[in-house]
N, C-alpha and C positions, 0 to 999 in steps of 0.2 A: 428484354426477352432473350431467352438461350435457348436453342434447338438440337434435337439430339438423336442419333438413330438409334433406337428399341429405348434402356431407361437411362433414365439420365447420368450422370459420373460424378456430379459433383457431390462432396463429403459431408451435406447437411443432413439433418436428422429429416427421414420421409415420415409419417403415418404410417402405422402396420395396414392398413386398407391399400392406401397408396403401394405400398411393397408389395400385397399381396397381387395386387392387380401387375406389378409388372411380373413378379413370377409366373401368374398364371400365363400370361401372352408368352412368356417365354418357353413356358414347360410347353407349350404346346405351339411353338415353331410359329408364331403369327405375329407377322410384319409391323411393326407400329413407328411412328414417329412422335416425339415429344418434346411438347414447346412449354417450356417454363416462364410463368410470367406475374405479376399484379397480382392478385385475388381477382374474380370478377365474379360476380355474383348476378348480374343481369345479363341480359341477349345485347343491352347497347354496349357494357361494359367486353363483352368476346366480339366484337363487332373488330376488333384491331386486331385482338388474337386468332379470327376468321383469314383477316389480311395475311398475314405471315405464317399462318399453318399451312394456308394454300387450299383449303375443305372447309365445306360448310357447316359450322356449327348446329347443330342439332338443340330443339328445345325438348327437353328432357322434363318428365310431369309424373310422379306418383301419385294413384289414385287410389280411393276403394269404394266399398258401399257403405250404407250406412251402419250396417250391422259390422264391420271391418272384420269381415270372413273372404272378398274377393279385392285381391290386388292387384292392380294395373301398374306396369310402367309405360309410358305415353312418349313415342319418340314420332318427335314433326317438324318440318322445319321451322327456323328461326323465325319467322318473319309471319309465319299464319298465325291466324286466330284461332282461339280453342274454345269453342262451346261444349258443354258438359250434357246438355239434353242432343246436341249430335252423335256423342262418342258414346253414349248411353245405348242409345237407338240401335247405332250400328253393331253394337257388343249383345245387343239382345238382354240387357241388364238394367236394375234402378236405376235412378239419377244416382252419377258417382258425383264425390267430391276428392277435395286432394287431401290426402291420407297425414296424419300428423308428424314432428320431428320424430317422438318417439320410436313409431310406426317404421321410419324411414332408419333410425339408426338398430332397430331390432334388425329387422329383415336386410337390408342394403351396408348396412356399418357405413353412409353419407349422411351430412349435413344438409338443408336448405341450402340451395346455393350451387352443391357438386352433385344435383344430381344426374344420373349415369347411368348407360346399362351393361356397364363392368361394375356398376353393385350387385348384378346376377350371381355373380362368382360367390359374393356370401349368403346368398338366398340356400342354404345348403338343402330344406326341403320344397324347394321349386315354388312356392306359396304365389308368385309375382308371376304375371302372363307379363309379355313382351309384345308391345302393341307395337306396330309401325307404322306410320300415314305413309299408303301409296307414292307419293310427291318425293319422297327420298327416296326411292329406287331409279332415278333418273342419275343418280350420283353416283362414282363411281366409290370414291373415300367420304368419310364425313367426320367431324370434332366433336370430341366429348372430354369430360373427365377424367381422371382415373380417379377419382373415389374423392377426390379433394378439388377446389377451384383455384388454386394455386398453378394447376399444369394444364394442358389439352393435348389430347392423345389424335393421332392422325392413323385412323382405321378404314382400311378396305370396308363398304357393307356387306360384300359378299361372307368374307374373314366372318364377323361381327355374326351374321345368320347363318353360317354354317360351320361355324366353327365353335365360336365362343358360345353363345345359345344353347347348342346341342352338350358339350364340353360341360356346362354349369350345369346341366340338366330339367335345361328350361326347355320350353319350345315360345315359339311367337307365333302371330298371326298379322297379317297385312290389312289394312283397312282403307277405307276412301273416305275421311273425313272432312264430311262438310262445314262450311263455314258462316252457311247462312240459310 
């Protein structure tokens, strides 16, 4: 694993997603750290890259409904459960399910695996609400993506909700998501 203040310096080919994402944190002045590492595609697999970022990785979850007219991005901690008739309830909406790859590379340009809510950045018509489980507002930074599962990005949440959110042209909304 290699660590890096804002994006990284080494001379490998990135993803245009990956690039974009560090441009945008750049063009708009917001702090990041960047730890290159493995792939990891599961919450066991960033359970190491948790370690050495120093922040909590974040589970990150595309949804929609069934008609795939309302899309949710779903950020919770790592380690909670996610029931679908909870986060339904609370959103005042269908039973959501999780939204397909297509879905997520139309709207997001992410893969299964990187998903992130710096795939906001290419939501260019805002389509994706930005959900947050209350439980991560106790943190001060927390670990995600940049668009790929190659790296994890060390983001203030403040940054993240008032900056990047508003920036992409999203908004969020905060939630208490039950668990049982």
């Amino acid at each position: 694993m290699e660590r890096f203040t804002g994006r990284p310096t080494y001379n490998t080919e990135i993803s245009e997603a990956e690039k974009d994402t560090y441009d945008f944190l750049d063009r708009h002045n917001i702090a990041y750290e960047t730890l290159c590492h493995e792939a990891a595609f599961t919450m066991e697999e960033c359970a190491e890259v948790e370690k050495v970022l120093g922040a909590p990785i974040c589970k990150n979850l595309f949804l929609c409904n069934r008609q795939q007219t309302q899309f949710y991005l779903l950020m919770l901690p790592g380690e909670k459960v996610f029931k679908t008739k909870f986060l339904s309830a609370e959103l005042g909406c269908a039973r959501l399910s999780f939204a397909g790859e297509e879905l997520m590379t139309d709207l997001l340009h992410i893969h299964p695996g990187a998903v992130s809510p710096m795939g906001l950045i290419h939501d260019k018509q805002a389509k994706v609400l930005l959900v947050v489980d209350e439980e991560l507002l106790t943190s001060e930074h927390f670990g995600c993506h940049p668009c790929v599962n190659t790296a994890s990005l060390k983001l203030s949440l403040k940054d993240l909700l008032n900056k990047v959110v508003p920036a992409s042209g999203h908004e969020y909304r905060v939630i208490h998501l039950r668990t049982e």
